[in-house]
C-alpha positions as CSV (number, residue, x, y, z in Angstrom):
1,X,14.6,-0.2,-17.8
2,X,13.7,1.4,-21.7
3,X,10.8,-0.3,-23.6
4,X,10.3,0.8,-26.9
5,X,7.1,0.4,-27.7
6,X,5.1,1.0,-32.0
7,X,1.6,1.1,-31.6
8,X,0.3,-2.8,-33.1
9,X,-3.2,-3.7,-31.9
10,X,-2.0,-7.1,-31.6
11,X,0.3,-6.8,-27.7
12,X,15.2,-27.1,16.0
13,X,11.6,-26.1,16.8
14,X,9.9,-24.0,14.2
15,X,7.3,-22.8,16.6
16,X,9.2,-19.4,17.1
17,X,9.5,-18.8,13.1
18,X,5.6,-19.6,13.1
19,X,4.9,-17.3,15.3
20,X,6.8,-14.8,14.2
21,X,5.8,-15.1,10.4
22,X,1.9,-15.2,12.0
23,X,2.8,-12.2,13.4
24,X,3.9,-10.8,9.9
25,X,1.7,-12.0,7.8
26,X,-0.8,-9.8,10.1
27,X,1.8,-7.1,9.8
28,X,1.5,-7.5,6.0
29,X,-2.8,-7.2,6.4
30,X,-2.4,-4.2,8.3
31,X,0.6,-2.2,5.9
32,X,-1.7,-2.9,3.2
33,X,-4.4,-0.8,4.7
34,X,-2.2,1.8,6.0
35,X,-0.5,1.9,2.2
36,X,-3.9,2.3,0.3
37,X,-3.4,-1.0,-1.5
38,X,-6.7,-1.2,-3.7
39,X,-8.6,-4.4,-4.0
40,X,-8.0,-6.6,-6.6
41,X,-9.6,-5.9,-9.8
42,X,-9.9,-6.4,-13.3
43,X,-8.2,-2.5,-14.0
44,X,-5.6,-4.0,-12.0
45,X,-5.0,-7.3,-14.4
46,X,-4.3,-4.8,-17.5
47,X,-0.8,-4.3,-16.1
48,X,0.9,-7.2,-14.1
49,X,4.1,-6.5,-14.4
50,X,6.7,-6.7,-11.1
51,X,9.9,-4.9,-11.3
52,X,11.3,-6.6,-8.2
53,X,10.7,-10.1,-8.8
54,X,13.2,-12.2,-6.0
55,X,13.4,-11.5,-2.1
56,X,16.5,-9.3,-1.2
57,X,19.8,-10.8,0.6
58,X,18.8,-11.2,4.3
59,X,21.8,-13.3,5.5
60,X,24.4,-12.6,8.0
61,X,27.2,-12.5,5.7
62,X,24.9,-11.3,2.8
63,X,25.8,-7.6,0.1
64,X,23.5,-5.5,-1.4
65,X,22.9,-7.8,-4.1
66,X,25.2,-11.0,-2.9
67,X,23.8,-13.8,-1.1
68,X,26.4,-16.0,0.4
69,X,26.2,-19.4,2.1
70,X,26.5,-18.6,6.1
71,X,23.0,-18.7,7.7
72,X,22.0,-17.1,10.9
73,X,22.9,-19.2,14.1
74,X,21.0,-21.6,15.7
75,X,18.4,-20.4,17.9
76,X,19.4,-16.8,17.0
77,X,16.9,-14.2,15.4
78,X,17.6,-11.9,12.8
79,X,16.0,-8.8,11.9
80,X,16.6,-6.0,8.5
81,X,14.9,-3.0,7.6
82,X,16.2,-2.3,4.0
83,X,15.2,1.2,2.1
84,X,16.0,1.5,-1.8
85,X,16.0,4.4,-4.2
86,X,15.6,3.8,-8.0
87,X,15.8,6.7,-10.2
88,X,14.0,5.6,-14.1
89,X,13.5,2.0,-13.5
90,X,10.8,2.5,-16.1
91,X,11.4,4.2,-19.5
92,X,9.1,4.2,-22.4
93,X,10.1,4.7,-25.8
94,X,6.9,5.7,-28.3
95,X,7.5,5.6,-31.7
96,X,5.4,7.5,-34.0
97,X,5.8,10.3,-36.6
98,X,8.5,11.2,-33.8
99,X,10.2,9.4,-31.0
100,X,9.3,10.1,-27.5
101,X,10.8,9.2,-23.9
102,X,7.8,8.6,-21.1
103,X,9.5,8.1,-17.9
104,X,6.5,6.0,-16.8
105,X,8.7,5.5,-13.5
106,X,10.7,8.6,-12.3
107,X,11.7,8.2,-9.0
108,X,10.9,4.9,-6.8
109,X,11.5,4.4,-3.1
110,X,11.3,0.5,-2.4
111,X,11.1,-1.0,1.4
112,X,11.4,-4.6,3.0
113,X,11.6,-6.0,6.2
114,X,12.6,-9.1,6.8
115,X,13.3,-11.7,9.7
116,X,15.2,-15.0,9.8
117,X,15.5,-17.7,12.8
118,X,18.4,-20.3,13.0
119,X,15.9,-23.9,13.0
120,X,19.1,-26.0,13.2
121,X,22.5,-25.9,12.8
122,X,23.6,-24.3,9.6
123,X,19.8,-24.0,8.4
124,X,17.5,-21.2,8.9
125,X,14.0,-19.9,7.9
126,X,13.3,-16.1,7.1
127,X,10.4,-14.2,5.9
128,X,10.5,-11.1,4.0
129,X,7.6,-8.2,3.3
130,X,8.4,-5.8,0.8
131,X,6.8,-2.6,-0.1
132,X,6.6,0.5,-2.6
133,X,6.9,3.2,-0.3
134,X,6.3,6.3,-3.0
135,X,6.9,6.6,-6.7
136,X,6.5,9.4,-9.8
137,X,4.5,7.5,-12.0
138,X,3.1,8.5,-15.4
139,X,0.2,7.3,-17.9
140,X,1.2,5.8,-21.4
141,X,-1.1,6.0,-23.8
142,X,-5.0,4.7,-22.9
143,X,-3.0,2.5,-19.6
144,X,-3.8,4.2,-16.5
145,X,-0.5,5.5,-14.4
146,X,0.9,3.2,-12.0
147,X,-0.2,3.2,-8.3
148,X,2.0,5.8,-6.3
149,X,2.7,3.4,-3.7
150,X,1.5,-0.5,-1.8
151,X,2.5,-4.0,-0.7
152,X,5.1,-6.2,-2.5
153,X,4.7,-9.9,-2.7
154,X,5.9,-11.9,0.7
155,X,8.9,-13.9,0.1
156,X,8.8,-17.7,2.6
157,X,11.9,-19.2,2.0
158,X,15.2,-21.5,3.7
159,X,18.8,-20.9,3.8
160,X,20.7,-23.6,4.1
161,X,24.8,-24.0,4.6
162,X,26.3,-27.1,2.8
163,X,29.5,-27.0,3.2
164,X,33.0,-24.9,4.9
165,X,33.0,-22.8,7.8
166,X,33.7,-19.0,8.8
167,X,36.9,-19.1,6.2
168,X,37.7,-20.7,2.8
169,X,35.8,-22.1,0.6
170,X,31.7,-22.5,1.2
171,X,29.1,-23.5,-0.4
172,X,25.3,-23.0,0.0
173,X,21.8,-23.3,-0.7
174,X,18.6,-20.8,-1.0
175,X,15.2,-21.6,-1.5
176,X,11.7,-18.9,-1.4
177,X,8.3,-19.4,-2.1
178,X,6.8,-16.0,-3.8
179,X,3.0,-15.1,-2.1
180,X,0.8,-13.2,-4.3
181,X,0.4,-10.6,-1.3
182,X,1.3,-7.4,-3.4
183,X,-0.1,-4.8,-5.6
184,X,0.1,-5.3,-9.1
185,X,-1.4,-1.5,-9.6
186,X,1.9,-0.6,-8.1
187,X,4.6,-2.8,-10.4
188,X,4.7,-4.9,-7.4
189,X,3.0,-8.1,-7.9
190,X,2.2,-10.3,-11.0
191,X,-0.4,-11.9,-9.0
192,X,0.5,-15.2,-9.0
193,X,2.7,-17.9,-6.8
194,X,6.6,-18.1,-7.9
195,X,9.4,-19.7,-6.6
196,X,13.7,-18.7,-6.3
197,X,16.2,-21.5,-6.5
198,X,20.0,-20.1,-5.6
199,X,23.3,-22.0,-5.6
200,X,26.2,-20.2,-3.2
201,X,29.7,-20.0,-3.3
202,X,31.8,-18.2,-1.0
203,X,35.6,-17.9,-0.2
204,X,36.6,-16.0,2.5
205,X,40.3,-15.3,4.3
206,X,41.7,-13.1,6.6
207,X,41.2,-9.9,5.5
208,X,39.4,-10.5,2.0
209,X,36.3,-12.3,0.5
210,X,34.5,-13.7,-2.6
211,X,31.6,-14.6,-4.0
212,X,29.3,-15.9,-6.6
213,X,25.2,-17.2,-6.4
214,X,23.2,-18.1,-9.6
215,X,20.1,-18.5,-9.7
216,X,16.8,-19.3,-11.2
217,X,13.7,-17.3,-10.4
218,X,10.1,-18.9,-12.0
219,X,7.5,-16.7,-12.7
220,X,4.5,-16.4,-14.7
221,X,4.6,-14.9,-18.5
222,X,3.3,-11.3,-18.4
223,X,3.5,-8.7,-21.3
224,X,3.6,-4.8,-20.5
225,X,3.6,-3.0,-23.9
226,X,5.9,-5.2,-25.8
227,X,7.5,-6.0,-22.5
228,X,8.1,-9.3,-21.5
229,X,8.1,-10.8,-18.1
230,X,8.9,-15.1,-16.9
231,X,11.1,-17.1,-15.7
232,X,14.4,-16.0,-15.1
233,X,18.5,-16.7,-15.0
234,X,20.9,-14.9,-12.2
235,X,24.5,-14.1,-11.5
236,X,25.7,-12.3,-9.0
237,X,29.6,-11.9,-8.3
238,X,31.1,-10.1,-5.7
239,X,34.8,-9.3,-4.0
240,X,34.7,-7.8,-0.8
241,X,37.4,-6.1,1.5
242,X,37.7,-5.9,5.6
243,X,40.0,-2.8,6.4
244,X,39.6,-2.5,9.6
245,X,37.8,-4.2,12.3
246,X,34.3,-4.7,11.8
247,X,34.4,-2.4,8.5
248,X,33.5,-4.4,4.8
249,X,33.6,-2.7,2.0
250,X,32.3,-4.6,-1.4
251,X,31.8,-4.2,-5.2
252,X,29.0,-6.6,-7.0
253,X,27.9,-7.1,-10.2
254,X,24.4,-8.4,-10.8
255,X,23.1,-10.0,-14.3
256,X,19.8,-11.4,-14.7
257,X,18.3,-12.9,-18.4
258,X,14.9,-14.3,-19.3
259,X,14.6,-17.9,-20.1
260,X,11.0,-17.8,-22.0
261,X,9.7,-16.9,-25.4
262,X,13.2,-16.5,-27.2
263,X,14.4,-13.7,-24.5
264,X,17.8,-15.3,-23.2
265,X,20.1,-11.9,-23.5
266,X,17.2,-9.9,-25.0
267,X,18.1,-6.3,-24.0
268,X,14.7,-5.9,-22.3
269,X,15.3,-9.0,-20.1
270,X,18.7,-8.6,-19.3
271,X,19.4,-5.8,-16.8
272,X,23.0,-5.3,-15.3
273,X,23.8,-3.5,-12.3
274,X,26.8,-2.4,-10.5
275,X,26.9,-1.9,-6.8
276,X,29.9,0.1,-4.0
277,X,28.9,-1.1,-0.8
278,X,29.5,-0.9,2.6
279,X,28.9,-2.6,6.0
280,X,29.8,-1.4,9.0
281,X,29.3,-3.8,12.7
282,X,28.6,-2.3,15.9
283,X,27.7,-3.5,19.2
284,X,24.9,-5.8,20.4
285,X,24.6,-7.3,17.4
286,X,23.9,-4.6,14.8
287,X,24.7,-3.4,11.8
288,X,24.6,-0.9,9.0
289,X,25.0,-1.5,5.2
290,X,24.5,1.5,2.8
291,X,25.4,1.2,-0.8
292,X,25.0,3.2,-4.5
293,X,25.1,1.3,-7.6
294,X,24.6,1.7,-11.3
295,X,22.9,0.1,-14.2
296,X,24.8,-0.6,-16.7
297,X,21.9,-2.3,-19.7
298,X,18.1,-1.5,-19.2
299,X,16.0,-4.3,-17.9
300,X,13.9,-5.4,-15.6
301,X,14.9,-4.4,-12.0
302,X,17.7,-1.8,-13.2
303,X,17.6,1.4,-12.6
304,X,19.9,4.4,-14.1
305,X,20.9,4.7,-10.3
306,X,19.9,2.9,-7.2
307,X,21.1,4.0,-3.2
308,X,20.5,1.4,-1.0
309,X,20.1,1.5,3.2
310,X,20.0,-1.0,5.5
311,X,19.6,-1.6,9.2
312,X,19.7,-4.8,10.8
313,X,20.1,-6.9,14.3
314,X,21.0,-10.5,15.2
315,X,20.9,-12.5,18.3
316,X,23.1,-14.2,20.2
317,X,23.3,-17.6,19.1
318,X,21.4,-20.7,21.7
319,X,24.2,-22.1,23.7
């Protein structure tokens, strides 16, 4: 993302999801202490700004970027570890006597874990704990440099399949609750409760797939520089190819715009990102999904390149 910036002094049972999401949200206590995340303080409030504002696909049919409407299986447990590398997700432009570049972001290694139980039939729950592994991060002017690393925000949230089956046409639903878990030192929390509404389309055939979620995501207004962060509106598409048994192989196209303070298509709050992926399903129930993309305009949550791995599990469905 490039800000340029002229100095102005003016700027079924749910009892196994409870437990398990118990037994993350200790998880989350404990990665926070392990990660270094400082408390929260008022050095902290002079830059609330999250680069990574919405939870990432956790579904069994799901992309990189793609959510689609299939859910995981009743009574079956799901499990992801997802790693992602950014490479300038945060550029500076100063503009003086001379212009200047400050890559307050260089390099930024993202991580979530996330895990999803089938409730009912065609509805599930998941939970999702993201983190900032490492980052390069600079100082900009009299702002101190971003933390190197800590927690992200934990993402609650319901999948829910509406309509359609394993093939044709689908349709589906996403809701998450955003917790204020995360460091904002870190770009990774704006400190406050938001919320993600999806809709989900989906048509798949024999050996080829579709598909298309929009989405809003409502967030507080924060200003970084003369940044802007809020509410915002999605797009994903994506078209998706099955070679060979048990091999997908996807492209996706990601568009996201702010919906606050005259900043619908603003180049700062419009990022665009394209993604190659691939999945790959093995035996007893897991699978690998790696992917490289692209971003195509600056904004929020697009870097110049981004390499994506994922490892995940599921569980046999309850008979």
């Amino acid at each position: 993302m490039l800000v340029c910036f002229m100095p102005n002094p003016r700027r079924g049972s749910v009892r196994p999801l409870f437990a398990r999401s118990r037994a993350l949200t200790v998880a989350a206590l404990v990665a926070s202490a392990l990660l270094g995340v400082p408390a929260w303080t008022e050095a902290q409030a002079a830059q609330l700004f999250q680069l990574d504002p919405q939870p990432v696909p956790t579904g069994p049919d799901d992309g990189v970027l793609l959510a689609r409407p299939r859910v995981t299986a009743t009574g079956a447990v799901g499990v992801q570890v997802r790693a992602d590398y950014g490479n300038q997700p945060l550029t500076v432009r100063l503009r003086g006597s001379a212009s200047e570049d400050v890559r307050v972001l260089d390099h930024r290694v993202t991580g979530a874990l996330s895990l999803s139980y089938g409730i009912v039939e065609r509805v599930s729950l998941f939970v999702t704990l993201p983190f900032v592994l490492h980052q390069e991060t600079r100082a900009v002017l009299s702002l101190a440099a971003p933390a190197t690393r800590g927690l992200g925000d934990l993402a609650l949230g319901m999948n829910a399949h509406l309509f359609g089956g394993v093939d044709g046409a689908q349709l589906g639903v996403g809701l998450a609750l955003i917790e204020p878990t995360g460091s904002a030192a870190a770009f990774a929390s704006d400190k406050r409760i938001g919320a993600v509404a999806q809709l989900r389309f989906a048509y798949a055939a024999n050996r080829w797939s579709l598909g298309a979620t929009t989405g809003v995501t409502l967030r507080p207004d924060r200003e970084w520089l003369t940044h802007q962060t809020g509410a915002d509106l999605s797009l994903v598409l994506g078209a998706f190819v099955h070679p060979l048994e048990g091999l997908r192989l996807g492209l996706e196209l990601a568009v996201a715009t702010g919906l606050t303070d005259g900043s619908f298509l603003d180049a700062t709050r419009t990022p665009v990102e394209l993604d190659l992926s691939g999945r790959l399903t093995l035996d007893y129930g897991l699978y690998v999904t790696a992917a490289a993309g692209l971003g195509l305009v600056d904004g929020v949550g697009a870097p110049r390149v981004r390499a994506t791995l994922a490892l995940g599990w599921a569980s046999a469905a309850r008979p």
